[in-house]
C-alpha angles and dihedrals in degrees: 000000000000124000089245098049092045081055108048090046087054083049104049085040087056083053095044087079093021085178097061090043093054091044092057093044081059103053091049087052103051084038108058086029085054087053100035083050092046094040086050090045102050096043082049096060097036085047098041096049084043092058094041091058093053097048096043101040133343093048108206086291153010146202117210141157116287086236094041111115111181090209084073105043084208116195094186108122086242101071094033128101115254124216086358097178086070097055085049092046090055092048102046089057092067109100094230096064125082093179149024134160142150120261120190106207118202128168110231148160118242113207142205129178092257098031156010146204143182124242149145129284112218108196098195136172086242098204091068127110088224080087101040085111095064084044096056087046100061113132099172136012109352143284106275121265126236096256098042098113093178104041133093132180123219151179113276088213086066086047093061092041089055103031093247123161130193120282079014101146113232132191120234124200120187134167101247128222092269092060088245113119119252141186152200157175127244143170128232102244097171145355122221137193116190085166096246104124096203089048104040084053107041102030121091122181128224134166110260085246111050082041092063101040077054106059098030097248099141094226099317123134128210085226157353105236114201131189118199126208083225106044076196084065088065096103100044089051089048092052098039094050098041113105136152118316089010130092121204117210127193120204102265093056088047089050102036093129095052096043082048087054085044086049094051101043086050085053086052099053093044081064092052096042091052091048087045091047092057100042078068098041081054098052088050092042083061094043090056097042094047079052093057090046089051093044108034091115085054093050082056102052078044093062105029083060090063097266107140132230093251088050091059089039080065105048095055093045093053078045084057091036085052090044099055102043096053097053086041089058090049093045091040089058093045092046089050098050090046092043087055092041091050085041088056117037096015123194118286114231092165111184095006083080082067091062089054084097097208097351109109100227125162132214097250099041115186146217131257132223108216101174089186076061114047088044094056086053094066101034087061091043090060085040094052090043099044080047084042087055108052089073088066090035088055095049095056091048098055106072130084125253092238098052091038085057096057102043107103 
């Protein structure tokens, strides 16, 4: 029997309980749109905090000290960076690169007289482009300038915590290079919100100089940070910049255990779109198998008119396959539609970002749209339902002409 006719008889069988086609197109719709919207919005959060950290902070790549070790946020010469404006000068000259500049990280309490909080000292060449970002985030003053020896710049977020107001004059302690404390006074110049609540709250600004005056550093720097126009070019810089007493370090080794925690979600929500996926597979399995028991007289006549079992096999399978893609057409544009709301407007979480721990979450964190993903969603749907489907067909197949003609 031709491929066409074998087709138009599993389509006129799927019409002949239009409710319980529908309701299984259904089910294959919310299903797959459930797992195109969670798999979007998972690769969102895990792609936007990864970005955030590279823009705010880590930059595509870094050159740092081969005893550095950024846990420690060590101050000691050794594992410093010497005559860092050089490093950032020969790196800046690759044509890759759009930006490069020394930081001089220290660990510090910031005081007031009601409270205090620990936080990070960024030491930063504040005419780079490396910190556009915290300039575009000002709320309130203005980000510090290269010659201001007594100014900081700060979250606003960590304002309000503390009470802080602007031009409001706070006192610093660190633990210098020399392993004595030290402490300082500064004024408030100016107040940011990237929108990164770890960050808003943990993250002072100070110019490179003044940093490492500071801190007693002579001139060294904890790393060169470098953006690149091609976050792709990442390994080629590394390798062309790396020499002898210097590591260079691309964006996936400074964020392995953000890309681990990626790799394990990922690893979660496999599990739940297989269990999802067979939930489904499930539902159209039943549909198929109410349809045998309707129709066994008919599988009969079938047979006993010369159709084979793998005929009828077929027939039930292109009844699954129809089944299924048509309800994957349906879930793929729901899950769509959820995937760019959730692009655009995204989901407020609001403090919960500030208990990500290192993570650079933002309050409104987005969706994703992964298309490889998403296909393969819906490849292994239709896979799981036509698998779903050879138990009914089976069924159908097994019994014998006679006895199929006499069942009622």
């Amino acid at each position: 029997m031709a491929f066409t006719k074998l087709w138009v008889i599993a389509y006129r069988d799927l019409g002949r309980n239009r409710r319980r086609t529908i309701l299984s197109m259904v089910a294959v719709a919310l299903g797959l749109g459930l797992l195109v919207l969670m798999n979007g919005y998972i690769a969102g959060v895990m792609e936007e905090a990864m970005q955030n950290d590279i823009r705010l902070r880590i930059g595509h790549v870094q050159i740092r000290a081969a005893s550095y070790e950024e846990e420690k946020v060590s101050l000691q010469w050794k594992d410093l960076l010497d005559q860092p404006e050089a490093l950032a000068a020969r790196a800046g000259a690759l044509p890759e690169v759009k930006a490069a500049a020394p930081v001089l990280w220290a660990s510090g309490i910031l005081n007031t007289i009601d409270d205090s909080a620990g936080l990070s000292i960024y030491g930063v060449d504040v005419t780079s482009s490396l910190y556009d970002p915290i300039r575009a985030a000002m709320v309130a003053g203005e980000f510090v300038q290269a010659d201001d020896r007594g100014g900081i710049v700060i979250g606003k977020r960590l304002a309000d915590l503390m009470g802080i107001a602007l031009g409001q004059q706070v006192n610093l302690t660190i633990i210098n290079a020399n392993g004595q404390p030290d402490e300082a006074n500064f004024a408030v110049r100016g107040l940011f919100s990237t929108g990164i609540p770890s960050y808003d709250e943990s993250a002072v600004f100070m110019p490179l100089a003044r940093a490492q005056a500071f801190t007693a550093t002579n001139g060294r720097a904890s790393a060169i940070v470098i953006m690149l126009n091609r976050q792709s070019d990442s390994d080629r810089v590394a390798a062309t910049l790396a020499g002898p007493g210097i590591t260079t370090l691309t964006w996936r080794e400074i964020n392995q255990v953000l890309l681990q925690l990626a790799e394990f979600s990922m690893s979660f929500y496999m599990i739940l779109d297989i269990i999802v996926m067979v939930v489904v597979a499930v539902v159209v399995a039943n549909t198929l198998l109410m349809a045998v028991f309707e129709r066994i007289r008919e599988m009969g006549i079938l047979a006993a008119l010369g159709m084979k079992g793998r005929q009828i096999m077929l027939m039930f399978l292109l009844e699954a396959a129809t089944l299924g893609l048509v309800g994957i057409a349906v879930g793929l544009m729901l899950g769509l539609a959820g995937v760019a709301y959730l692009a655009t407007v995204g989901i407020y979480i609001g403090d919960v970002a500030s208990s990500a721990g290192g993570i650079a979450l933002g309050s409104t964190i987005h969706a994703q749209f992964v298309p490889a993903t998403f296909a393969w969603l819906s490849f292994w749907t239709l896979v799981i339902i036509l698998l779903a489907s050879l138990y009914p067909a089976w069924f159908a197949i097994r019994r014998e002409p006679a006895e199929a003609l006499r069942a009622v």
